[in-house]
C-alpha positions as CSV (number, residue, x, y, z in Angstrom):
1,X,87.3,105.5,120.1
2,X,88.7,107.4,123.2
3,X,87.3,109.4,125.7
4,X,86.4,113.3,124.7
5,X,87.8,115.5,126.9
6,X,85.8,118.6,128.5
7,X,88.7,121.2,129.3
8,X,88.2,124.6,130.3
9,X,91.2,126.9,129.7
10,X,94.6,127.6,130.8
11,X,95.1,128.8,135.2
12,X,91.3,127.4,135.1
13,X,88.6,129.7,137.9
14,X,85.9,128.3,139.7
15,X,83.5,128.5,136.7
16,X,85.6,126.8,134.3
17,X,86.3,124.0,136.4
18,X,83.1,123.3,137.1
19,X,81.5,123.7,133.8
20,X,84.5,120.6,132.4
21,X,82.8,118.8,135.1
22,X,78.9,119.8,134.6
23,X,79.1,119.5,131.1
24,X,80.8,116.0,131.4
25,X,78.3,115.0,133.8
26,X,75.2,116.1,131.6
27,X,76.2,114.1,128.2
28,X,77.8,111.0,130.2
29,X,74.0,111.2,132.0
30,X,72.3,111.2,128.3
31,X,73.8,108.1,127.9
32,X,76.4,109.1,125.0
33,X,80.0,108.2,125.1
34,X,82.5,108.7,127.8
35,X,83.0,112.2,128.5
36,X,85.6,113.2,130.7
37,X,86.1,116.4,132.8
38,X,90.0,117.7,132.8
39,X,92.0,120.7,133.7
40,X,94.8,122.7,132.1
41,X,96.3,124.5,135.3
42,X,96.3,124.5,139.2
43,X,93.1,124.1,141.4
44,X,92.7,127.8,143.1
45,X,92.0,127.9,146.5
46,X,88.3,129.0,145.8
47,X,87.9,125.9,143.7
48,X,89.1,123.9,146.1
49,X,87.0,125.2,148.8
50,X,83.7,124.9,146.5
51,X,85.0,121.2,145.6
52,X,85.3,120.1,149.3
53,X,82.5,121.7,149.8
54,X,80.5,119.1,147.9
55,X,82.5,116.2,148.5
56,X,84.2,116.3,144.9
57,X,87.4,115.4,143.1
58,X,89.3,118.0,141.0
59,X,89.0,116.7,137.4
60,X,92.4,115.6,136.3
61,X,95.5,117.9,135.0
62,X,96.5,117.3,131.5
63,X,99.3,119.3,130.0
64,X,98.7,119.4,126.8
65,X,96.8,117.2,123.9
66,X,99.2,116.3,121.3
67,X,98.6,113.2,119.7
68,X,100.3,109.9,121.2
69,X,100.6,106.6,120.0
70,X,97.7,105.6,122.2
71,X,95.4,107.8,120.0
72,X,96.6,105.8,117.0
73,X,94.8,102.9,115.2
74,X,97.9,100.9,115.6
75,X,97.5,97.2,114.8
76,X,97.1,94.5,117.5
77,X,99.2,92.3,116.6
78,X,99.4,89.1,118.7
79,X,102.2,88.7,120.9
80,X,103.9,85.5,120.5
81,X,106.0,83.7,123.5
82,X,110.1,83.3,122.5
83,X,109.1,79.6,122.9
84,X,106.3,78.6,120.3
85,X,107.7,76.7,117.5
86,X,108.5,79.3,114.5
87,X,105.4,77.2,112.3
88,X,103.3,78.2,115.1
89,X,104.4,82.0,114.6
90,X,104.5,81.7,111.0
91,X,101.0,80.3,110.5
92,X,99.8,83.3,113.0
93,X,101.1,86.0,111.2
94,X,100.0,84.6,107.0
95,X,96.8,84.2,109.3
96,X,96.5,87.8,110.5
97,X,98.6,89.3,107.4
98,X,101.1,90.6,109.5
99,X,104.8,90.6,107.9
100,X,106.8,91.2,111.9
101,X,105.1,90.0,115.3
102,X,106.7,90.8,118.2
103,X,108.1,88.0,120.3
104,X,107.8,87.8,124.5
105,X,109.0,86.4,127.8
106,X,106.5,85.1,130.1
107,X,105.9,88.3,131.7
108,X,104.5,89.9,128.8
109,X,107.7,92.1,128.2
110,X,109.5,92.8,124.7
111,X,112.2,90.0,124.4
112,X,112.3,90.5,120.7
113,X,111.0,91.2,116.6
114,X,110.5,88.4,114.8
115,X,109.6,88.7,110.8
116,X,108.9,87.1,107.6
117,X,112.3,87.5,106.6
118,X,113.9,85.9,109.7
119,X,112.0,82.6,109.3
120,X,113.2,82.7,104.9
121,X,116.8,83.3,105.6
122,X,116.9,80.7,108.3
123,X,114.9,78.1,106.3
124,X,117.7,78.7,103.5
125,X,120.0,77.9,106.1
126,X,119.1,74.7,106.2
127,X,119.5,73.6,102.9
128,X,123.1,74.0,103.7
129,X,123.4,72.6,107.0
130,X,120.8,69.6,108.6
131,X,122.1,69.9,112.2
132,X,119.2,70.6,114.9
133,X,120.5,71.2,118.2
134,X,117.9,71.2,121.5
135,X,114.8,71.0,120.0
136,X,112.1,70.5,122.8
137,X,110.2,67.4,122.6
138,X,106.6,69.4,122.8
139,X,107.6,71.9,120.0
140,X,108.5,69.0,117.6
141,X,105.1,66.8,118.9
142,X,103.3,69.6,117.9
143,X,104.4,70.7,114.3
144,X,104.7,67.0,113.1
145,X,101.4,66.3,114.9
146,X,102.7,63.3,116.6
147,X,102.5,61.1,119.4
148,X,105.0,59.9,121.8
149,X,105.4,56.0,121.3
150,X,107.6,55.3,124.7
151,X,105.8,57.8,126.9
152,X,105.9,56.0,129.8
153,X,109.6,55.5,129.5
154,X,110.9,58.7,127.5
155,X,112.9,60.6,129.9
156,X,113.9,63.0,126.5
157,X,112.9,66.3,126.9
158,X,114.5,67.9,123.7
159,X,116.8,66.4,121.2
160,X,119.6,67.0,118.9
161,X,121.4,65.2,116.2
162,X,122.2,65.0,112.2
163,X,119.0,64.7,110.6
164,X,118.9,61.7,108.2
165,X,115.7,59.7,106.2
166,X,116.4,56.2,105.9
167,X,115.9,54.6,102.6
168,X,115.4,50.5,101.7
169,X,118.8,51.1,99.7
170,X,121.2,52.6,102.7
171,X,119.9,49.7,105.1
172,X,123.8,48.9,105.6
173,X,124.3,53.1,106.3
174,X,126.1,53.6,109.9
175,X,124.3,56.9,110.4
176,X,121.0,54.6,111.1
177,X,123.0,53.4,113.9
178,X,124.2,56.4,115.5
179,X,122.9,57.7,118.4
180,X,123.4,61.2,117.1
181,X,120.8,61.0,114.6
182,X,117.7,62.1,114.6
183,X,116.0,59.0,111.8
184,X,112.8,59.7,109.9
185,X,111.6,56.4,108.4
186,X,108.0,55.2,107.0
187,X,107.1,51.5,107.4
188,X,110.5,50.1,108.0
189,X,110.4,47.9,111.3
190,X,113.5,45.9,110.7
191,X,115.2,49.3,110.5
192,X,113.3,50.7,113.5
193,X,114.1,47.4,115.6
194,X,117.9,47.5,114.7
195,X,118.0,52.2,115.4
196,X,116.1,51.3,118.5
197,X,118.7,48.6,119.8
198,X,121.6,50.6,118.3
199,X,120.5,53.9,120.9
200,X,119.4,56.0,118.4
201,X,118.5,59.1,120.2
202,X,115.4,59.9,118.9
203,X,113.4,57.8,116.1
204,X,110.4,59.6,113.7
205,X,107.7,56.9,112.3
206,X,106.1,58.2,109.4
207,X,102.4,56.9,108.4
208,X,103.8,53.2,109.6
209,X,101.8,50.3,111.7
210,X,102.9,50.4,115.3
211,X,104.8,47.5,116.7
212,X,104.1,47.0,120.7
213,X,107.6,46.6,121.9
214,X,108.6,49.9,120.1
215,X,106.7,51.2,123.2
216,X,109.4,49.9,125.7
217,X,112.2,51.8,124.3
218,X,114.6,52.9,126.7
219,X,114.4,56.3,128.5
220,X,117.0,57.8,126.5
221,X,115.3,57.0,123.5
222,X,112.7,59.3,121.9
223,X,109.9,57.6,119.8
224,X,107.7,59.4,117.9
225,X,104.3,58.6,115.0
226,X,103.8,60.8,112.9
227,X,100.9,61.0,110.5
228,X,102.6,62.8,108.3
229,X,105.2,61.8,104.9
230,X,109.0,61.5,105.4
231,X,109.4,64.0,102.6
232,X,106.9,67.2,104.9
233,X,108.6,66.0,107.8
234,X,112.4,66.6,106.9
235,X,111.0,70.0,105.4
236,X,109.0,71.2,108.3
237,X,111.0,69.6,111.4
238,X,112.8,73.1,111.5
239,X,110.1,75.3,111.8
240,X,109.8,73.0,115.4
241,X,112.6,75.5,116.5
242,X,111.7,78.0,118.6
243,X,111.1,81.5,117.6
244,X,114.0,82.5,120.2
245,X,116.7,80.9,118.7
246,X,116.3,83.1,115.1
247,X,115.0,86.8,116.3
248,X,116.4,90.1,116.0
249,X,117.1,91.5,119.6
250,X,119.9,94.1,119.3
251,X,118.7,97.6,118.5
252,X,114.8,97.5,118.5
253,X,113.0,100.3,118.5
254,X,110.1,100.1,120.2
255,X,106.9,102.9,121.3
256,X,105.5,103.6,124.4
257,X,101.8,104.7,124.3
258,X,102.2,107.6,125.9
259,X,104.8,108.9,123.2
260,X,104.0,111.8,121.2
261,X,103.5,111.5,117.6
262,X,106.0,113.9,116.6
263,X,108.7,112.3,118.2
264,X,107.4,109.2,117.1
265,X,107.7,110.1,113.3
266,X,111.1,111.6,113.5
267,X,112.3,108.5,114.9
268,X,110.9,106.2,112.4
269,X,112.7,108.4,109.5
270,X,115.9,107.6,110.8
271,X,115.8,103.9,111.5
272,X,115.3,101.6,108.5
273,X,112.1,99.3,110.3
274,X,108.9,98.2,108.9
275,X,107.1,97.9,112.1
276,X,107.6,98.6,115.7
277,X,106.9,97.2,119.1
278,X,104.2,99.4,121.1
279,X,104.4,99.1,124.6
280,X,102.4,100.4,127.7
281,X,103.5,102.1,130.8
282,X,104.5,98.5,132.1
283,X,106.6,97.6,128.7
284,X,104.0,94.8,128.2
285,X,103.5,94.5,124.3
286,X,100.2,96.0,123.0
287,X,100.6,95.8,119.1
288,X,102.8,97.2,116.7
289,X,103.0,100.3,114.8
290,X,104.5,101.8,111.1
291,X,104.8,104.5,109.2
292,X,101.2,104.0,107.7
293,X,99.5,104.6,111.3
294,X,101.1,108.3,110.9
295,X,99.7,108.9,107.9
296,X,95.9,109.9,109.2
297,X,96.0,110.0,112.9
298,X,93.2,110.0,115.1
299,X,93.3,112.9,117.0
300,X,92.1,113.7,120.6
301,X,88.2,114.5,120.9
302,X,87.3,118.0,123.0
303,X,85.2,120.2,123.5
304,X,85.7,123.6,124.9
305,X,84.2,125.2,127.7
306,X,84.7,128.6,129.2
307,X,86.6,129.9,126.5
308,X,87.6,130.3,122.7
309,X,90.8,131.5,122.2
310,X,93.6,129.8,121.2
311,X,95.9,131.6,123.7
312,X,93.9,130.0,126.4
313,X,92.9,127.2,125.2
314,X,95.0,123.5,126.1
315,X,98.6,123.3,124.1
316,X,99.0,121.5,120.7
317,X,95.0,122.6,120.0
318,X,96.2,122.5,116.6
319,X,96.2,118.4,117.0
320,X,93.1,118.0,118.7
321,X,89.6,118.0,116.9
322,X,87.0,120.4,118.4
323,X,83.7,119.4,118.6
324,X,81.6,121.6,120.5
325,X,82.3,125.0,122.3
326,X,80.1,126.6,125.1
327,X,81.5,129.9,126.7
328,X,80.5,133.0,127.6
329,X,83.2,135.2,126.7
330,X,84.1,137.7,123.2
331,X,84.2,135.2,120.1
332,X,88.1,134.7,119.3
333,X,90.5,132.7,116.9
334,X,89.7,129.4,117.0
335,X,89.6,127.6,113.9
336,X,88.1,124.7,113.2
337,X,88.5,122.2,110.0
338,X,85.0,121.4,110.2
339,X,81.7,122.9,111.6
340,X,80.9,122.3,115.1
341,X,78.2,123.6,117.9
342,X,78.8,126.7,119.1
343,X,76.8,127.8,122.1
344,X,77.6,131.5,122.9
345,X,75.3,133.8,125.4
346,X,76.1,137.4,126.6
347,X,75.7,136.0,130.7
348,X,77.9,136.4,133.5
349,X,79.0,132.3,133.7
350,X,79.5,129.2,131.6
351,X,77.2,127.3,134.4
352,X,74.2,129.5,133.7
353,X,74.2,128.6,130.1
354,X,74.6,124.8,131.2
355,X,72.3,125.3,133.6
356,X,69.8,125.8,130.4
357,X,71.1,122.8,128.7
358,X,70.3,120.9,131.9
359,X,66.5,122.0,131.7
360,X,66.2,121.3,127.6
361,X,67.4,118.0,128.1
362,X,65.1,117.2,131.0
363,X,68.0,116.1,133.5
364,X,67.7,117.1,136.9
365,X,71.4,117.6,138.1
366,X,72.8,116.0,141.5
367,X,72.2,118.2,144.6
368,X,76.3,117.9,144.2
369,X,76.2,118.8,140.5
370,X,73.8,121.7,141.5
371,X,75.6,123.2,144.7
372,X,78.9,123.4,142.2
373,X,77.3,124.7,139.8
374,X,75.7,127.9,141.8
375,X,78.7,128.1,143.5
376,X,80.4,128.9,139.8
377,X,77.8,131.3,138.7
378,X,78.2,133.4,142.1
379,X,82.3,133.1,141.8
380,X,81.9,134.5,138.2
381,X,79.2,137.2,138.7
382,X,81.4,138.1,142.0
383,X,78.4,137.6,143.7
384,X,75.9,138.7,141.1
385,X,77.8,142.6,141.6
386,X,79.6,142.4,137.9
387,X,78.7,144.3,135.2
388,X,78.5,140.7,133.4
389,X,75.7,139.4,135.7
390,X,71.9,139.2,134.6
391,X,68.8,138.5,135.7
392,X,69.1,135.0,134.2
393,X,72.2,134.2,136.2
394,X,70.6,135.3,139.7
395,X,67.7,132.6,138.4
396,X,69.4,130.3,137.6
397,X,72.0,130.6,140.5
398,X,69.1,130.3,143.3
399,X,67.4,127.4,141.2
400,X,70.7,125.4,141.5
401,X,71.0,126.3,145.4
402,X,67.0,125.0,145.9
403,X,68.2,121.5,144.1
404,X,71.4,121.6,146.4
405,X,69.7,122.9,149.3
406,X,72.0,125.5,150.1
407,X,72.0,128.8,151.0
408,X,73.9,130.9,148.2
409,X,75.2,133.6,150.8
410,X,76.9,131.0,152.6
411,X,78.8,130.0,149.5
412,X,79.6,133.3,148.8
413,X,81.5,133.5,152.2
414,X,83.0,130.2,151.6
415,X,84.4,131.1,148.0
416,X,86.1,134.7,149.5
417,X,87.0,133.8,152.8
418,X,89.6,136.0,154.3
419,X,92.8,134.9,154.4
420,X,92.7,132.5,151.6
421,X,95.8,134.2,149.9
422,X,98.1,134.1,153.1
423,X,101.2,132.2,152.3
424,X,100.8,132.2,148.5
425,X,103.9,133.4,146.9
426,X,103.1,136.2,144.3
427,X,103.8,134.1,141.4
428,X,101.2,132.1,142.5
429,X,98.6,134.4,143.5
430,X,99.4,136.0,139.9
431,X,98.9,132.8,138.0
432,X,96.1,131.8,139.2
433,X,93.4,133.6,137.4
434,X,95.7,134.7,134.7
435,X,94.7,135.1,131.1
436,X,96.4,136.4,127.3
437,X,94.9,138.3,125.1
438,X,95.9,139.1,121.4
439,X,94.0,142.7,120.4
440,X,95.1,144.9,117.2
441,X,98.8,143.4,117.1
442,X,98.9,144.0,120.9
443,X,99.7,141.1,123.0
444,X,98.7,141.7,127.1
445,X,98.2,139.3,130.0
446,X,95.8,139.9,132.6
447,X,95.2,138.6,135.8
448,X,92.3,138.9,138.7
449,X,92.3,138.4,141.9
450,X,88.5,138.3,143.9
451,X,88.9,139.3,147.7
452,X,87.0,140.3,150.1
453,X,89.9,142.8,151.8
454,X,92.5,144.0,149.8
455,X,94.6,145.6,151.9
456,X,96.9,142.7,152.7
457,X,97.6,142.2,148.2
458,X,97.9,146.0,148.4
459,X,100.9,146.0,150.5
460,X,102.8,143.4,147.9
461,X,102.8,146.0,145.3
462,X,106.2,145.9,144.9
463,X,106.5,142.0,144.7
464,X,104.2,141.8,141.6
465,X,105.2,144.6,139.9
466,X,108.5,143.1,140.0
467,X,107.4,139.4,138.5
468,X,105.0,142.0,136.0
469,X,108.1,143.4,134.7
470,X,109.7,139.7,134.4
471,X,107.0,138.1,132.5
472,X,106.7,141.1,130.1
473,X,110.1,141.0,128.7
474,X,109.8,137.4,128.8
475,X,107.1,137.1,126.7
476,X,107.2,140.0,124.7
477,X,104.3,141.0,125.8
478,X,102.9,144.9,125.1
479,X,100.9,145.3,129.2
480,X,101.0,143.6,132.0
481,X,97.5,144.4,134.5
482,X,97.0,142.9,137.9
483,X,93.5,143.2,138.5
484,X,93.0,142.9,142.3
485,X,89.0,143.4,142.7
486,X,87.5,143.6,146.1
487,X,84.1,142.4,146.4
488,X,83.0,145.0,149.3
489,X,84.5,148.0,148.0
490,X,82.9,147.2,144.4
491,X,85.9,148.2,142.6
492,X,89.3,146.8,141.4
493,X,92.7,148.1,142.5
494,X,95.1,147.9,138.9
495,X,98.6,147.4,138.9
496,X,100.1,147.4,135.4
497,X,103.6,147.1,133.6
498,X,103.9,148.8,130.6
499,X,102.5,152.6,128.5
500,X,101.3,155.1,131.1
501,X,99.2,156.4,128.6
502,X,97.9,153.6,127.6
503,X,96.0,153.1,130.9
504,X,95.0,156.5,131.0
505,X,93.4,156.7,127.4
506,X,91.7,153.3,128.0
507,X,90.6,153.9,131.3
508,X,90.0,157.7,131.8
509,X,91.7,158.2,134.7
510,X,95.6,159.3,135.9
511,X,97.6,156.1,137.0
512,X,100.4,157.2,139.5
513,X,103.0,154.7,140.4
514,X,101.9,151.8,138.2
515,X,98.7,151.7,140.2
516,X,95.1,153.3,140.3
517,X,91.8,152.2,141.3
518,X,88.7,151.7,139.4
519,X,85.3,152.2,140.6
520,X,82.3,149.7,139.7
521,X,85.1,147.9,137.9
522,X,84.5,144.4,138.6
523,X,85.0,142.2,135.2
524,X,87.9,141.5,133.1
525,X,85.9,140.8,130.2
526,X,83.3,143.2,130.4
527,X,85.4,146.0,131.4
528,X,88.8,145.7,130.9
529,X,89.5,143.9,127.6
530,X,86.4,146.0,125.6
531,X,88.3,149.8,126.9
532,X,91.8,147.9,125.3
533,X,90.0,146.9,122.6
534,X,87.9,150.2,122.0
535,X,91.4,151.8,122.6
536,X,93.5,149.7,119.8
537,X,90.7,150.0,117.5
């Protein structure tokens, strides 16, 4: 099995990056599988401050979790090299049960398919025609098992001729004499003695005694003993050929690992194959694949932090399986085919509810683990002055700065330092804490930005409204808010794109220009969505 991903949700804040990464860090510290911290969206500028802060990598972006071929239990088939003899390859795939292998060069790479069917209609070929043309001398030592007689003189390093068996009765026969023969005999030696003298290129002793001399044949001459009959050796001195010589090459179809199941089934419906080649990023062959792999796929592990709704939640969550969800936030849509653990508490950050889980288990996090993790309660609880904060995240928060030794005002003024949005387009500023909601058949977007002055976001009104306006017809969206909260006025400055009297029923107050300002308004949760949602019933 794979890695299960811990993935906070969509334009991730401080507190959902860090709770993919605590979370990770807790279970992978329990000693159970490989968890693995990722990210859906862009690291904000107060992450990133919070991350260098403590000397810590952003988890990894992934853009969405459909299933890929490297999710699959495809079979690992071996890879053969385009020069083993094709009894070699046969032998390997009746041993494995495999009816196609694929076939390499010598760096790894796909060179070809070779299957069941290949190695039967060539076979039949020979029933019709005896002809073997360069057949290397260590492919044909091999399958007949044999030894070189003239080693020290063979120069031969494949051969070719007519095959022929000599029989007592065709003694006089001038094929036993022609160089272009390959000659199978048993224990013949006046027939040996008179192919050897006559050039006969190369010379097959079957289950005979040895004569000395034979051992001085020329250098042109290829001597072999063989332990096995005349009758299995003019049979099976084809399968010496090497798999190259009979493969399909033209018009494989062949998966990469990273491919995406779906694209992956509605190729296979339109090609006519049994089994295909799966490849990695380099093209080196890791197995092969068919259509029963698609049948029950294994899909991607997660678990969910920070959130649960779908809207936020990684693309393609109907292809993942859930296993766990820890989150602070309203319960939502996601559906699950089986039951999971669902740990929901009414505080102002996922990392305070981790926090917890650190004490039950008895694992002390890293002073690292612990300085990101107070740093992610005070970016939530905007400094413990939203509605959201409680008692129990202040506790926690100052437990986790004691572990990190660190002073949790200073964070504070490291996570809203001034200044940290000049340069940011508006799209970006927008996006980066931005979050869909669906309430009462009314779909909305919200997003927040925390600051410590908002004067300077103030004077770009006219920039977001404008990309507001944009994204709402886009999407079809009912509202558009911008909620721009400043932590030392204690309030939140709204800009919004849609019903006028919408904002005025839910919030009690007389909007003027697409714009008013909300005292003691500090969450988007706790104070925004539940007016909408008490609004729209």
């Amino acid at each position: 099995m794979g890695d299960i991903f811990v993935t906070g949700h969509r334009n991730p804040d401080t507190d959902s990056i860090v709770a993919a990464l605590a979370y990770a860090n807790l279970q992978n510290a329990l000693g159970e599988r490989s968890y693995k911290a990722v990210r859906l969206g862009a690291v904000t500028d107060e992450t990133a401050r919070l991350l260098k802060r403590f000397d810590t990598d952003a988890p990894p972006l992934v853009k969405n979790m459909r299933t890929q071929v490297a999710d699959l239990d495809y079979d690992r088939t071996p890879a053969l090299d385009r020069s083993v003899p094709m009894d070699l390859a046969w032998r390997t795939m009746r041993d494995v049960g495999a009816g196609v292998v694929p076939i390499v060069d010598e760096d790894g790479k796909l060179f070809g398919m070779l299957s069941a069917g290949d190695i039967a209609s060539y076979d039949m070929q020979t029933i019709m025609q005896n002809r073997i043309d360069n057949l290397p001398l260590f492919n044909l030592l091999s399958v007949l098992e044999g030894t070189l007689v003239n080693e020290l003189n063979c120069a031969v390093s494949s051969v070719s001729g007519e095959l022929y068996i000599a029989l007592p009765q065709n003694y006089e026969d001038t094929a036993l004499t022609n160089p272009d023969t390959i000659l199978v005999c048993g224990d013949q030696p006046e027939i040996i003695d008179r192919a050897i003298a006559s050039g006969v290129r190369c010379l097959i002793i079957c289950r005979a005694t040895l004569k000395p001399e034979w051992a001085e044949a020329g250098e042109d001459v290829c001597v072999i003993s063989t332990p096995l009959s005349a009758r299995r050796v003019s049979r099976i001195i084809y399968q010496a050929l090497p798999v190259e010589r009979i493969i399909e090459r033209k018009d494989i179809v062949a998966f990469h690992l990273s491919d995406y199941l779906d694209d992956v089934r509605e190729i296979m419906l339109k090609s006519r194959y049994r089994s295909y080649p799966v490849l990695n990023a380099s093209g080196k062959v890791m197995g092969t694949i068919s259509r029963f792999h698609l049948l029950r796929p294994r899909r991607k592990q997660v678990v969910l932090v920070d959130h649960n709704e779908a809207a936020q939640s990684v693309p393609a969550l109907d292809q993942v399986e859930i296993l766990e969800i820890i989150d602070h936030h309203r319960l939502a849509d996601i559906q699950t085919a089986a039951p999971i653990r669902v740990r929901n508490e009414p505080v102002g950050s996922t990392n305070t509810i981790l926090t917890a889980m650190y004490q039950e288990r008895g694992i002390m996090p890293s002073p690292k683990i612990a300085g990101l993790m107070a740093g992610a309660i005070l970016s939530d609880t905007v400094m413990f002055k939203s509605p959201t904060c409680t008692k129990r995240d202040i506790a926690m928060a100052e437990r986790l700065a004691r572990i990190a030794g660190v002073s949790l005002e200073d964070i504070g003024r490291e996570l809203y330092a001034a200044g940290s949005t000049d340069g940011k387009s508006a799209e970006e500023l927008f996006r980066a804490d931005y979050k869909q909601f669906h309430i009462a058949e009314q779909n909305i977007g919200v997003s927040q930005i925390t600051c410590v002055d908002a004067d300077h976001l103030l004077s770009r009104k006219d920039e977001f409204l404008s990309l507001m306006s944009r994204l709402k017809d886009k999407q079809e969206f009912d509202l558009i808010i911008l909620m721009i909260t400043d932590v030392l006025q204690e309030g939140s400055h709204l800009f919004y794109v849609g019903s006028d009297e919408v904002i005025r029923q839910a919030f009690s107050k007389e909007p003027k220009d697409h714009y008013l300002f909300l005292k003691g308004v500090m969450s988007r949760k706790k104070q925004i969505i539940p007016m909408l949602t008490a609004l729209w019933g």
